[in-house]
LORO-16892 format. One record per atom (N, C-alpha, C): x, y, z. Coordinates in steps of 0.05 Angstrom, whole numbers, plus 5000, padded with zeros to 4 digits. Atoms other than C-alpha are relative to their C-alpha. Example, Ala and Ser with C-alpha at 12.3 -4.5 7.8 and 13.67 -1.06 7.14 Angstrom:
BEGIN
501849765000/524649105156/501850245000/498449764999/527349795143/498550225014/
end
This chain:
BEGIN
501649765002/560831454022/501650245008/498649775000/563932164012/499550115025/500049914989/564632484073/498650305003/502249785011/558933084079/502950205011/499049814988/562133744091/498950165027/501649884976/561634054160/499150314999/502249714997/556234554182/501650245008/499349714977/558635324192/499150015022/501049894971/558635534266/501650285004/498749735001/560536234290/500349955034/499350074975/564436234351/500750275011/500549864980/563136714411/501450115017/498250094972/566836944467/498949895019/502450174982/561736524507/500849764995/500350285013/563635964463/498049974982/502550035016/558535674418/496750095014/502949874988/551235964416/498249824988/501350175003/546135494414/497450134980/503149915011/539035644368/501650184981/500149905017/539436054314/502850184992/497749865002/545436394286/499650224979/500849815009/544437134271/501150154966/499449935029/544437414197/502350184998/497749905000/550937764172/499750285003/501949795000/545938364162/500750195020/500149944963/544738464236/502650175015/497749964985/551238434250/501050184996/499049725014/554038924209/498550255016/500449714993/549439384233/499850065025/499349984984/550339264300/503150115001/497149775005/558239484288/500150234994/499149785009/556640034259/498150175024/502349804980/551540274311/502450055028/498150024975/557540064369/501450174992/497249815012/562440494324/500250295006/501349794997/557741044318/499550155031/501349934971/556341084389/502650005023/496950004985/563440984414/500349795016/499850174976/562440404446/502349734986/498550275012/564839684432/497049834999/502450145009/561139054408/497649945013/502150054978/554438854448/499650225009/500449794989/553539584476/497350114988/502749914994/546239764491/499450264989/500349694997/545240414460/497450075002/502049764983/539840904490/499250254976/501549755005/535541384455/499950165016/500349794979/536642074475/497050144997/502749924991/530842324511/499250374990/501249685007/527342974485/499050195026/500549794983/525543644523/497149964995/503849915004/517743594533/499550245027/501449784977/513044074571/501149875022/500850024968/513643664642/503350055009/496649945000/521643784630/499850435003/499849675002/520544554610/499050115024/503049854990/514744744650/501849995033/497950014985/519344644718/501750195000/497649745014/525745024686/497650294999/501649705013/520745664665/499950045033/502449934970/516745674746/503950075011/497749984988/524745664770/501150224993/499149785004/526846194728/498350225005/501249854986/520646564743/501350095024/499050024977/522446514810/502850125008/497249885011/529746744804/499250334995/499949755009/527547344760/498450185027/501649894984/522747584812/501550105025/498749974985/527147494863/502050215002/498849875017/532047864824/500150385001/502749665004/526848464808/499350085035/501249934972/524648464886/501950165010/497649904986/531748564912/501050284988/498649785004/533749154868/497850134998/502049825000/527049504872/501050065040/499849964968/528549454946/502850265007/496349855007/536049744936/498850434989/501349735021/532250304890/498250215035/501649864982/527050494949/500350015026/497749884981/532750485004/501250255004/498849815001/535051054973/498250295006/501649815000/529251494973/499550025028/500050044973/527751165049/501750225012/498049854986/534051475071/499450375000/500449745007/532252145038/497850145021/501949904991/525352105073/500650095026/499150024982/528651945135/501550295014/499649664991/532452645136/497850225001/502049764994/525953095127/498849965018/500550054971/523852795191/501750205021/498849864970/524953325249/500649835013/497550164980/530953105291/498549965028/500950144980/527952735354/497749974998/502050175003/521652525325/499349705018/499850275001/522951815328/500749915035/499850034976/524451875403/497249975010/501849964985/517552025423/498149604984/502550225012/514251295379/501349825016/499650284986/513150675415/500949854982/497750115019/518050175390/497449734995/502750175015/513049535350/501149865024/500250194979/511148945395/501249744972/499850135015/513748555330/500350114965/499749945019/514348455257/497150164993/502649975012/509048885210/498649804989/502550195008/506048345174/498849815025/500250144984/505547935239/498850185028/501349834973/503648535297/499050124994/501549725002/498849055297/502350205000/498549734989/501949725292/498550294991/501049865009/499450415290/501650244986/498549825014/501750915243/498250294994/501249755004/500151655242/500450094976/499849875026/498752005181/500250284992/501049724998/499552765180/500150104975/500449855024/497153215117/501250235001/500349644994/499753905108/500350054966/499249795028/499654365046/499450255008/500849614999/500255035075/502450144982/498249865028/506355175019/497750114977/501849905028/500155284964/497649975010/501949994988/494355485005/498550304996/501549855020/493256054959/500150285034/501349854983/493256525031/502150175004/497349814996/498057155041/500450035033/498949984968/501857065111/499549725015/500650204992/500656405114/502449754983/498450125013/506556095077/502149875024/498950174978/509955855146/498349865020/502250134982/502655565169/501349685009/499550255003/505354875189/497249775022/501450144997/498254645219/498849734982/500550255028/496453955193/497449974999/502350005005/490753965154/499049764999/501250264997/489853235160/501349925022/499450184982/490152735211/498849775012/501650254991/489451985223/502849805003/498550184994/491551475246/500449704986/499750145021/492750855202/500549695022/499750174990/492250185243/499449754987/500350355006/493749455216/500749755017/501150344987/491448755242/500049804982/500250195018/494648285204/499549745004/502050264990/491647745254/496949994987/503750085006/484247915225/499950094964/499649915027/487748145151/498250274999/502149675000/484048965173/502550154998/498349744995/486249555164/498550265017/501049825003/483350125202/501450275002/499949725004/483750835186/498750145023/501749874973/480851315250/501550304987/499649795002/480352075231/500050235027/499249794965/482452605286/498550304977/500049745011/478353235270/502650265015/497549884978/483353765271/499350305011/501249774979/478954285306/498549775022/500450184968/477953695365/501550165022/499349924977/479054005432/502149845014/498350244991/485153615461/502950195008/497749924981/490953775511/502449984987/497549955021/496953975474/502349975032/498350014978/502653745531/501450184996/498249745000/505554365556/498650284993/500649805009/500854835524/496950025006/502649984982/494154625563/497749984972/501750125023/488054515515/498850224978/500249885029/486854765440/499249784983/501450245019/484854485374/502349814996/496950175010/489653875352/501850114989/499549875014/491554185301/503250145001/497349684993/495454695328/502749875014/496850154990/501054185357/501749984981/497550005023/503854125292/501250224997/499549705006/504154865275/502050105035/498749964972/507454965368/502549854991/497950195001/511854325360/500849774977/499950155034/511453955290/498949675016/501250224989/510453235290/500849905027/499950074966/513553065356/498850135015/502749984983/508853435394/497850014991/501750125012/503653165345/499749685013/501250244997/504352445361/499950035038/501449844976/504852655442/497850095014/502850014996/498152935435/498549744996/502450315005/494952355405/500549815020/499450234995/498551925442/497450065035/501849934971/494852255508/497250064985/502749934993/488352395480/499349634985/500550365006/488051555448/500049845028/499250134966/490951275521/502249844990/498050104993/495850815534/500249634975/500750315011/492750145497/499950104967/500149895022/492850615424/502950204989/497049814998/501150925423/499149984968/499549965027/503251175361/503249854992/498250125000/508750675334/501550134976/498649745021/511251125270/498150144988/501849785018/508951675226/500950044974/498949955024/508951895164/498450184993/499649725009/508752685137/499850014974/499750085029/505952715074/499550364987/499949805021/507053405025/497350104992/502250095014/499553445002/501450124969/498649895022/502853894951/501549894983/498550195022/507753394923/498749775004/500850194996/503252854944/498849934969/500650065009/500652934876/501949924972/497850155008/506752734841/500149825006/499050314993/507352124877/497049894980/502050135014/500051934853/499450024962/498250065033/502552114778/502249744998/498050235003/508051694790/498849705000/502450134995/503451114802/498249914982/502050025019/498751214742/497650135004/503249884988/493151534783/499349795010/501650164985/488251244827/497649994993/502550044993/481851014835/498250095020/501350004981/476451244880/497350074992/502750025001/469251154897/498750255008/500449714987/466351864896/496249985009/502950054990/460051794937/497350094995/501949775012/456252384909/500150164984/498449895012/455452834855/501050325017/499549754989/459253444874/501150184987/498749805016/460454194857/501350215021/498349784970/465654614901/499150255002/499149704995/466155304929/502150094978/498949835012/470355694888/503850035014/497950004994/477655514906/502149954987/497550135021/484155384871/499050074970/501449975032/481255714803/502149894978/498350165021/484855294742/500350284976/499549815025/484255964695/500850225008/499649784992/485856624690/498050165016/501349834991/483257164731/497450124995/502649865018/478557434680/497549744992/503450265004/473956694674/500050015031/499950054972/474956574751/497050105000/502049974989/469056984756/497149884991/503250235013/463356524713/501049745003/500250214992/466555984736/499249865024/502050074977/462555524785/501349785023/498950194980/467155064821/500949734981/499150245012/470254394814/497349835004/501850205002/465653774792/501549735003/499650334993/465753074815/498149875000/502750155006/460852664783/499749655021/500950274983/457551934833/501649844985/498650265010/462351394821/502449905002/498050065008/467551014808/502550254984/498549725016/473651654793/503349874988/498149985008/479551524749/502050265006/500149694991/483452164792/503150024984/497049905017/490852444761/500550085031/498049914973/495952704825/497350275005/501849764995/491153384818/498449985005/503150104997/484353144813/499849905037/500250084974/486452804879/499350165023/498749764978/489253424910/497050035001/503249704998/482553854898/497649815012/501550174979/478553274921/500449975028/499850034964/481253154993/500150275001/499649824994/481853904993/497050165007/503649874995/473054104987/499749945033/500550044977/470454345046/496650085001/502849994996/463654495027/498549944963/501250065014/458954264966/496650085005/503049835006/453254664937/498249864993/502550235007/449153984918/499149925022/500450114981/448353764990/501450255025/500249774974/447854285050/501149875019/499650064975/449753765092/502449895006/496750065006/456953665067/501150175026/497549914974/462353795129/502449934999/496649974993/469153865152/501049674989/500050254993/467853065166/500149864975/500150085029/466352935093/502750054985/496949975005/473053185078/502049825001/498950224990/476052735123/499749794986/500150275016/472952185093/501149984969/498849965019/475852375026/502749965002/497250114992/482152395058/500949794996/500450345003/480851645076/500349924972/501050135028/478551525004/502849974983/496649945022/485251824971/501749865009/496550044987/490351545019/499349784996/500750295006/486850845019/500749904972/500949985032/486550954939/503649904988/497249895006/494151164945/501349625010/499450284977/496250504990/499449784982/500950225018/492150034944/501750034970/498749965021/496250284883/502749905000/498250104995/502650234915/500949725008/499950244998/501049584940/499949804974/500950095026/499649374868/502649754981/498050135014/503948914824/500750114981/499249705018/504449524775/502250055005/497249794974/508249914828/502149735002/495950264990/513549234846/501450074971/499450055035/514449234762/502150205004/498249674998/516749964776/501850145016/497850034983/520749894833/502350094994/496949955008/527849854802/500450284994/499349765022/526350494763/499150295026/501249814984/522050924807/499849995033/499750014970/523250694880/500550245018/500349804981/525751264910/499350344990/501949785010/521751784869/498249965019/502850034993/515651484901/499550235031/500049934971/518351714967/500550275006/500349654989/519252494957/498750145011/501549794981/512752814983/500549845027/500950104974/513752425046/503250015025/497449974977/518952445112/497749805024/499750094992/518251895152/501349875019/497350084982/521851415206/499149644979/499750325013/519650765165/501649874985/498050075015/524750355142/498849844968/500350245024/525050005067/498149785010/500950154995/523649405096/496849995011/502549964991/517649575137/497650134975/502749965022/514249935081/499449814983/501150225019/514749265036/498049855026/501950144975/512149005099/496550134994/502649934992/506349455099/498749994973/501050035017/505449335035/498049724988/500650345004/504148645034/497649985016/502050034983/499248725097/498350224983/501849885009/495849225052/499149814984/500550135015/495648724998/497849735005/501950234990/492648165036/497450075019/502849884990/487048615066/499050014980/502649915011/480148705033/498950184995/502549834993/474849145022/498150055023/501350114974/471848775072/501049995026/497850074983/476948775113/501350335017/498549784999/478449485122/496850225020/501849884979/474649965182/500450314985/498949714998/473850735170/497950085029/500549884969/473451065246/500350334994/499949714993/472751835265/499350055022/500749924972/472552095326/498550214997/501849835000/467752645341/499450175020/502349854970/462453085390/498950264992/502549764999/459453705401/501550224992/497549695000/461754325370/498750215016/499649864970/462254865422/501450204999/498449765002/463955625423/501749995022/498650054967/469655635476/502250324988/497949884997/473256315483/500650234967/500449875033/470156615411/502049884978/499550175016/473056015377/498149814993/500950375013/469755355345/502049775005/498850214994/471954785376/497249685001/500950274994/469354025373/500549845029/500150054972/468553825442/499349605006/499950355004/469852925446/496749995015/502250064990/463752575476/500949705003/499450214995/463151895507/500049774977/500250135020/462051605443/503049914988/496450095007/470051665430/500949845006/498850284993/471551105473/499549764993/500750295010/466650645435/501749964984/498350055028/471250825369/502349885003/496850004991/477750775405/500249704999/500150254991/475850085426/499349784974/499950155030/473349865352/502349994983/497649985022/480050085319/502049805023/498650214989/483249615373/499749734996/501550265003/478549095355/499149795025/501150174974/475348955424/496550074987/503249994998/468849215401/498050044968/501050015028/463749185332/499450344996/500549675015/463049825290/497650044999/502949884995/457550235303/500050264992/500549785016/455450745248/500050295016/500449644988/455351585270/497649974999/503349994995/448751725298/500150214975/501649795016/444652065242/499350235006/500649794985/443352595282/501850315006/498149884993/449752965285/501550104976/497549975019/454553195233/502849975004/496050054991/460853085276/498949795024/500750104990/458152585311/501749674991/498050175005/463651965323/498849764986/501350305006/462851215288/502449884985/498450085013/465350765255/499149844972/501350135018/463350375182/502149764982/499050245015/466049735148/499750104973/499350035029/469049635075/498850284983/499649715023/468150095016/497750315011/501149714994/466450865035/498050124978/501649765013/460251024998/497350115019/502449904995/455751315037/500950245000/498949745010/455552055037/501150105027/498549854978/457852305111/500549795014/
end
């Protein structure tokens, strides 16, 4: 019997492989896949993995992050420069007379004075070196209870001018500018209320900054029509014209609109409009102003406009501290936020008008410290002290 012919086997580097012996097919295209891939024979190749969302979405939040970081730092760089600027229109030994902070701003209370002046465009002949400040408050944040309060100093309050024995507030700015501005306050507040910096604001260019900005917002409590001040026309309408209007509501204001608003001192719709109502307008604008700057608008605008923002103003606050105070503005409320005024009896003294304090000042003093609950102005009074929680609409 012919001897059969023997079976093909395919031999391994293993040696022989037992079970089935793979088609020539296979093989081939296993070579060509090893060739392709750079490898050698038997080499595992791997599908490369695609970019999906949970790959992207990571990368994007990082570069967010980055750019922001980015944008923060040279808006900061930007509103260094203006800082510094503000820092020179500050009268030389200011900064001697402020108590130094018990800490950081977002993390300590601190109080900050606010003084108004516009006697450059006060429309008055011989009054172009008036440097009485037509506003005055004090600006206190508690970023332990996320508050802010505001406390208005009338500036015909009776109060001991150190060195010059007692007069309206007022008149310390106009004797000794702001260093013997914060001095006074600091003695007619006490010892538990210092003034820790200030800040000198232009009212006059103040409305540039609030252009710069976009304009503000504010809640106008009533409708109102002015006295006859700052006429917008010529000479020859001035006289059929009736005043400025400010209709109840919600006000989209421009840098001007602002001005002539904190600037009314009396309104022909309501007899019972005062000095005090002013003040609170004050409040309204600067709060209005604060909430804008705090805004994520304003960071956007940083790089470009940083130290524009800071022209109407002379200060001792550094860069840093104002992002500081920005942030503690940011993380306050409506709810969150006190408006205080001090007050009392007005009182002829010496064929002047003066506001004469009353015990009632120490309840306020003690709410803007936050030992004690806010307790409205008696109804009874027109300058009569208090204090009121979140948004300013009532009318006095």
């Amino acid at each position: 019997m012919a001897d059969a012919p023997e079976k093909p086997y395919r031999v391994y580097r293993g040696g022989r492989a037992k079970g089935k012996v793979p088609l020539e097919r296979v093989a081939r295209e296993e070579r060509r896949s090893a060739r392709s891939d750079g490898g050698g024979p038997g080499r595992i190749v791997e599908k490369r993995r695609r970019w999906t969302w949970k790959r992207w979405v990571p990368l994007a939040i990082l570069l967010l992050i980055l750019l922001f970081v980015v944008w923060g730092v040279a808006g900061y760089f930007s509103l260094s420069g203006g800082v510094s600027d503000a820092h020179g229109r500050l009268p030389a030994g200011t900064s001697d007379v402020l108590k130094p902070d018990s800490g950081l701003l977002i993390s300590s209370p601190t109080n900050i004075l606010l003084l108004g002046t516009d006697h450059s465009q006060n429309g008055q002949a011989g009054r172009a070196a008036d440097e009485h400040s037509d506003s005055m408050m004090l600006l206190r944040t508690d970023p332990g209870r996320h508050r802010l309060t505001y406390l208005s100093i009338p500036r015909d309050l009776r109060a001991a001018i150190p060195g010059y024995g007692d007069q309206k507030i007022n008149a310390a700015m106009q004797i000794g500018g702001p260093k013997l501005t914060i001095r006074t306050v600091d003695t007619l507040l006490g010892s538990a209320l210092q003034v820790n910096h200030v800040v000198v604001v232009d009212f006059s260019s103040f409305q540039k900054l609030i252009d710069a900005v976009g304009g503000i917002d504010v809640n106008v409590p009533e409708n109102i029509l002015s006295n006859k001040f700052d006429c917008p026309y010529p000479a020859g309408q001035c006289g059929s014209w009736q005043g400025w209007r400010f209709h109840k509501g919600v006000q989209h204001m421009s840098g001007h609109e602002a001005l002539i608003y904190s600037r009314i001192r009396e309104n022909k719709l309501d007899p019972a409009y005062s000095d005090f109502t002013r003040q609170q307008h004050q409040q309204d604008v600067m709060q209005a102003t604060l909430r804008k700057l705090s805004s994520f608008s304003t960071f956007l605008r940083l790089p470009f406009d940083g130290g524009s923002l800071m022209a109407p103003i002379a200060t001792d606050l550094s860069a840093w501290q104002l992002m500081q105070l920005g942030w503690v503005k940011f993380r306050s409320s409506a709810g969150g936020t006190v408006h205080c005024r001090l007050g009392g009896d007005v009182t002829d003294i010496g064929g002047g008008s003066y506001i004469v304090g009353t015990q009632e000042n120490f309840q306020v003093i003690q709410t803007v410290l936050g030992n004690s609950a806010p307790q409205p102005p008696s109804s009874g009074s027109l300058y009569a002290p208090g204090c009121t929680v979140g948004a300013t609409d009532s009318k006095h």
